[in-house]
N, C-alpha and C positions, 0 to 999 in steps of 0.2 A: 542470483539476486544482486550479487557484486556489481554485475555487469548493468543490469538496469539500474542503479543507485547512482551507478559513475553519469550514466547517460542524462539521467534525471537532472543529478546534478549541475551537470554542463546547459541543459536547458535553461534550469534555474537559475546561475549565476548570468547568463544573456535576459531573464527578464520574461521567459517564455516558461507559464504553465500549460501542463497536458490538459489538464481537467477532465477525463476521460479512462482511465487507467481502466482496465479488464483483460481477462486473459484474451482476449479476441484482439486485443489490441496489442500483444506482444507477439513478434515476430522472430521464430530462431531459425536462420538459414541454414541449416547441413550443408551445404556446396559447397558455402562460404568459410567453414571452418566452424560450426556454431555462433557465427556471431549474430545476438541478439539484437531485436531492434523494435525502437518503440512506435506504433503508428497510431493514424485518426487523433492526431491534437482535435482540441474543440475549441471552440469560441464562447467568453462569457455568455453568450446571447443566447448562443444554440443551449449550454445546459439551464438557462434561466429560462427556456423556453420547454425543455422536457423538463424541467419542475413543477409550470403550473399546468401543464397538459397531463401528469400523474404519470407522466415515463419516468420514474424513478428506477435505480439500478441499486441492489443494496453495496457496490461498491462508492456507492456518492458518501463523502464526510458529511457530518451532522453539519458544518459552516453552510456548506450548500442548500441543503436541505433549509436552511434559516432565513436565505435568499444572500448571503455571501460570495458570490460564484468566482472571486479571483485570487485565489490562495494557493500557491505554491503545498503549502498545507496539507491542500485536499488531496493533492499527489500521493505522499509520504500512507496517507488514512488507507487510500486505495490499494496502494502495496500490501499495506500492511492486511489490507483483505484476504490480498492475494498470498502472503506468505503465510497467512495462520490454514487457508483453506488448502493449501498445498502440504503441511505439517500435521491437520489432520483429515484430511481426506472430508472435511465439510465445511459448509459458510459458518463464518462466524453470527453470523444476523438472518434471523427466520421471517422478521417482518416484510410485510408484502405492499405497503404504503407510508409515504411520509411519515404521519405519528404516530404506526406502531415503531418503524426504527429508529425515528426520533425519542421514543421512550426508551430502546433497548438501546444505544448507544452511551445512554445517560450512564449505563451501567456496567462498572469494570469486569473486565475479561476473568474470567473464576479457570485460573492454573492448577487447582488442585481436579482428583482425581485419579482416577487411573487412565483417563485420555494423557494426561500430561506426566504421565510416570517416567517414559523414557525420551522428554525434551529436556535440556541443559535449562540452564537457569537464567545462562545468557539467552538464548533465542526465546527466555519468555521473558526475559528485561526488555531485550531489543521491543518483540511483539508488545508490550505495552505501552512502550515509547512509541510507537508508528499508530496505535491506537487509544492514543489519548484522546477524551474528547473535547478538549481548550485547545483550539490551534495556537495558542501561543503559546505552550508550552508543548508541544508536540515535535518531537525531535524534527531536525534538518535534513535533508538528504546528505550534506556535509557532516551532519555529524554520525549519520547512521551509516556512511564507508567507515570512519573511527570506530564506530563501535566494536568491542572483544570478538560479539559473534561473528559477525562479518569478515573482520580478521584472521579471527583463530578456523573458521572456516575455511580461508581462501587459501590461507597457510597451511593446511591441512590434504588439503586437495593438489595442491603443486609439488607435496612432498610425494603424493601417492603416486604422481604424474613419474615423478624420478627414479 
């Protein structure tokens, strides 16, 4: 996750969103040493064009969805897809068109349970900051490398490494 946030990142400080985020779209070389990589950028045009054709993806941010299609934003939403659906084994969002996920987005991520018994409390701050749904207040990819999880993860993983 490290490694795509950094890359994201770097996109985003040049000015360049993906608008496209999906696991089809992340690439991890084994040859290469695992190094990850993100592909298929889009063009505002092309996802303002699968929106009114009803090619929705339930990884599109609710901004999209609204007809917003240039937010660095929608990146952060889309991850955040991707790392709650990775943490439990399903998609966060069950809708299969614009206004049923436009209604289920409305509605904050519910952490309790016993899905969420044995996640930390950072990787469900982190996951609700990546899945807010006011892109302005919706964490940065700058600031989601800062974040504890992210950290305390990566710091964790380098120590096992040694």
């Amino acid at each position: 996750m490290r490694e795509i946030l950094s890359g994201l990142n770097h996109c985003h400080e040049n000015g360049i969103p993906h608008l496209g985020i999906n696991f089809g779209k992340i690439n991890i070389n084994t040859k290469e040493g695992n190094i990850i990589k993100l592909l298929g950028f889009s063009y505002p045009w092309e996802i303002k064009q699968k929106v009114k054709a009803n090619e929705v993806t339930r990884y599109m941010a609710p901004e999209i969805l609204n007809g917003n299609y240039n937010q660095f934003a929608s990146d952060i939403w889309s991850l955040g897809v991707i790392l709650y659906t990775i943490v439990q084994g399903k998609h966060p969002f069950k809708g299969k068109n614009p206004e049923d996920l436009k209604n289920e987005y409305k509605k904050e991520i519910d952490f309790e349970g016993s899905d969420w018994v044995f996640t930390s409390d950072e990787l469900k701050d982190l996951l609700s900051k990546m899945l807010e749904y006011d892109y302005k207040k919706r964490i940065t990819a700058a600031e989601a490398l800062n974040h504890p999880w992210i950290k305390n993860n990566v710091s964790s993983l380098l120590t096992l490494k040694q």
